[in-house]
C-alpha angles and dihedrals in degrees: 000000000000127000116217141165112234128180111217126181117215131187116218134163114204126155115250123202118217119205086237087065095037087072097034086060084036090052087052096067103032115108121243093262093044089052094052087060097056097039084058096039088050084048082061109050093030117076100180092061121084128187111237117245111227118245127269102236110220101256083062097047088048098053089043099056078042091052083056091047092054093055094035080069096053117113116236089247089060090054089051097057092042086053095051115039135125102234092167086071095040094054092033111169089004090066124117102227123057134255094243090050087091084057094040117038098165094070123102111234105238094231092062100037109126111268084247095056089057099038114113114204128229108272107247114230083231096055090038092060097042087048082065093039101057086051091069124094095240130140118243101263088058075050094058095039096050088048086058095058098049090050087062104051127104139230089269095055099261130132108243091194133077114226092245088069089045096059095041089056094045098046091233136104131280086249098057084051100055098043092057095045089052078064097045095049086062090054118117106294098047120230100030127146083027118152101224145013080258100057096037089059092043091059100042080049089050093049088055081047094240111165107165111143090213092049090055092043086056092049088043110048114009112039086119094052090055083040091063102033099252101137102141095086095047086062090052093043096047095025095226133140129248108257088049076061099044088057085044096061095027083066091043086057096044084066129082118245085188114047096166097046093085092068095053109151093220109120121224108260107216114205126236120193121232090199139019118203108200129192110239122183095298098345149038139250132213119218116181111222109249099159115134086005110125131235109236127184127159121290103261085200098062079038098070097026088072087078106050090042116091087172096115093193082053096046083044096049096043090054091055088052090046098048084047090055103043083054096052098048080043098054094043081048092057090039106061087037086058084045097055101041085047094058092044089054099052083043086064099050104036099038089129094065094048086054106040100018131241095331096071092044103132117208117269141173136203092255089064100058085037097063105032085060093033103242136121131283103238086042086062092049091046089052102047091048105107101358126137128194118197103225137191087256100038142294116315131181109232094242089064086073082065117087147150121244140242128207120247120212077235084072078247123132117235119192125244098238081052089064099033081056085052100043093051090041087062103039083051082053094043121118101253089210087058121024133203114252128214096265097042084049090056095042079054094051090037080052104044107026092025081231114158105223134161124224102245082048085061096042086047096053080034086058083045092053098045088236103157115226124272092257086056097041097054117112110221102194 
């Protein structure tokens, strides 16, 4: 065998992705408020890149030169005493600075302390319990122990440890354990740290000093029979009449299966639409949401400053910037264009529904709008993720528009989210005494939409809609 070098030439073609369009195609599925960070961000790091002031509008402009007018007219005396005045006195306790300022001079005002410095944070379910626990009068093994506890307990307020593992990792007996978390399960909220949906409502019951016999066996022994509706052996078995059960349960809903969950640490996410479609006269008018987005434009300053530079590394340094720049503003450009044909062209296919409401939704998939603006089809699903459009009947993400079909006895197509509006229209319109079941729900919809649905096809949009089954929605009084 010999071994040689050799020069070949091969012709391939392969795609290359620059990091320019990395983050064109990166821009596309990020959602308004995620954008605005890395425009600002990219304000930050970037210095050829400004931010545009907004314009002056002419009434502004126009109080403003007759406010300098009005001062222009004051005699020289006037100024003086403007100048010179006290206004501390004449304020007095309406100042905004305090008395004691002039004696301590060190001291920030609170009207002018910084927003952090006045934020208070959520309180944690965590901090909240060892706050309470801090006030006992406990040594510090019972310290320790109860540490320990509230370590161990979820987001819901139960405790995720046995109190075999406790002791273990405390070094102390089963006994000790349980005696402090006895304590502990009587903390604010009530029924924390319990083991189980049952004990955490026996406590919370014991705490409002309930002690009816019937009321624990309930809580004991048939939680899952109130769960799913079935009531009428219960009357047989306590020989009691309807409206007793009725209080009974009445009490068992008034407590809280979930006593940690109202210190969750999840924050509230407010939604800003990308897009509002509004009805005007006969037709509608798309307006993209650039509200809060900056103006940029290059930085006329570095412009100018690449002639009168000779430093190569700088000239070098402030082309990159600039490159970088120009591709941003291009990309955002791009963005909000593909935006703006993508909702045209779901307008055009879906104006029913912009004009009659979900009802009249029709079913709809990416290739459709791809093709009708001549994009791709994966440009279209990165630029409906985490979009919102503001309608004449409420905020929608832009994915909603796309749905599967049905079939119609007509030989016509009905869309999915069609059928989910009308199943939950008729379960709203139900008689809660006697519910409509899964297969009566599909003979409705065969009937008024001529829509040819099986019944697992209803239980499945019924699950999506987190429409509980006939059994559970029954009202038994």
């Amino acid at each position: 065998m010999v071994l040689e070098l050799r020069q070949n030439l091969k012709l391939t073609q392969q795609l290359v992705m620059t990091p320019q369009l990395q983050q064109a195609i990166k821009l596309l599925q990020l959602s308004r408020l995620e954008l605005l960070e890395v425009v600002q961000q990219e304000l930050e790091e970037n210095p050829m890149l400004e931010e545009s002031l907004p314009l002056v509008d002419e009434e502004t402009e126009k109080d403003a030169l007759n406010d300098r007018d009005q001062d222009a007219k004051l005699t020289s005396e006037e100024k003086e005493m403007i100048n010179n005045a006290d206004w501390e006195d004449y304020l007095g306790h309406f100042s905004s600075t305090s008395k004691q300022s002039g004696s301590r001079e060190w001291e920030v005002p609170e009207e002018i302390q910084s927003y952090e410095a006045r934020y208070s944070a959520k309180p944690s379910l965590e901090g909240h319990l060892l706050w309470q626990l801090f006030l006992q009068s406990f040594t510090d093994e019972e310290l320790m122990i109860g540490e320990e506890i509230i370590g161990n307990i979820d987001s819901r307020g139960y405790l995720k440890a046995t109190t075999e593992e406790l002791a273990k990792a405390c070094s102390v007996s089963e006994s000790a354990v349980e005696s402090i978390l006895e304590k502990i399960q009587n903390f604010d909220p009530v029924g924390i740290a319990s083991r189980d949906l049952r004990e955490c409502l026996r406590i919370q019951l014991k705490a409002l000093n309930e002690t009816d016999p019937i009321l624990m066996e309930l809580v004991t022994e048939h939680l899952e029979d109130i769960e799913k509706n079935r009531l009428t052996p219960l009357l047989k078995k306590f020989r009691i009449s309807k409206e007793l059960l009725r209080e009974y349960i009445e009490v068992l809903q008034s407590l809280d299966p979930f006593p940690g969950s109202s210190y969750g640490s999840d924050d509230v996410v407010y939604i800003s639409p990308d897009i509002f479609v509004y009805k005007f006269e006969d037709d509608f008018a798309i307006v993209l949401n650039e509200d809060g987005m900056p103006a940029l434009h290059l930085s006329p300053y570095y412009q100018n400053s690449i002639h009168k530079g000779n430093n190569k590394k700088d000239y070098d340094y402030i082309q990159e910037r600039t490159r970088s720049a120009v591709w941003l503003m291009k990309s955002l450009h791009q963005r909000q264009r593909t935006l703006y044909k993508v909702m045209e062209s779901i307008l055009k296919f879906q104006r029913e529904f912009f004009e009659h409401g979900v009802s009249r939704l029709k079913p709809l998939i990416l290739r459709e709008v791809a093709e009708d603006i001549s994009m791709h089809e994966s440009t279209v699903s990165r630029i409906t993720t985490s979009k919102y459009v503001s309608t004449p009947f409420g905020i929608f993400e832009l994915k909603f528009f796309f749905n599967s079909s049905l079939t119609m006895d007509s030989g016509g197509v009905v869309g999915s989210e069609s059928v989910k509006a009308a199943i939950k229209k008729l379960v709203a319109e139900e008689n809660p005494l006697k519910p409509l079941s899964d297969d009566a729900i599909a003979n409705n919809l065969k009937k008024d939409l001529e829509v040819n649905i099986a019944r697992r096809t209803v239980a499945k949009y019924r699950a999506a809609l987190k429409i509980p089954s006939s059994s559970r929605r029954k009202k038994f009084f």
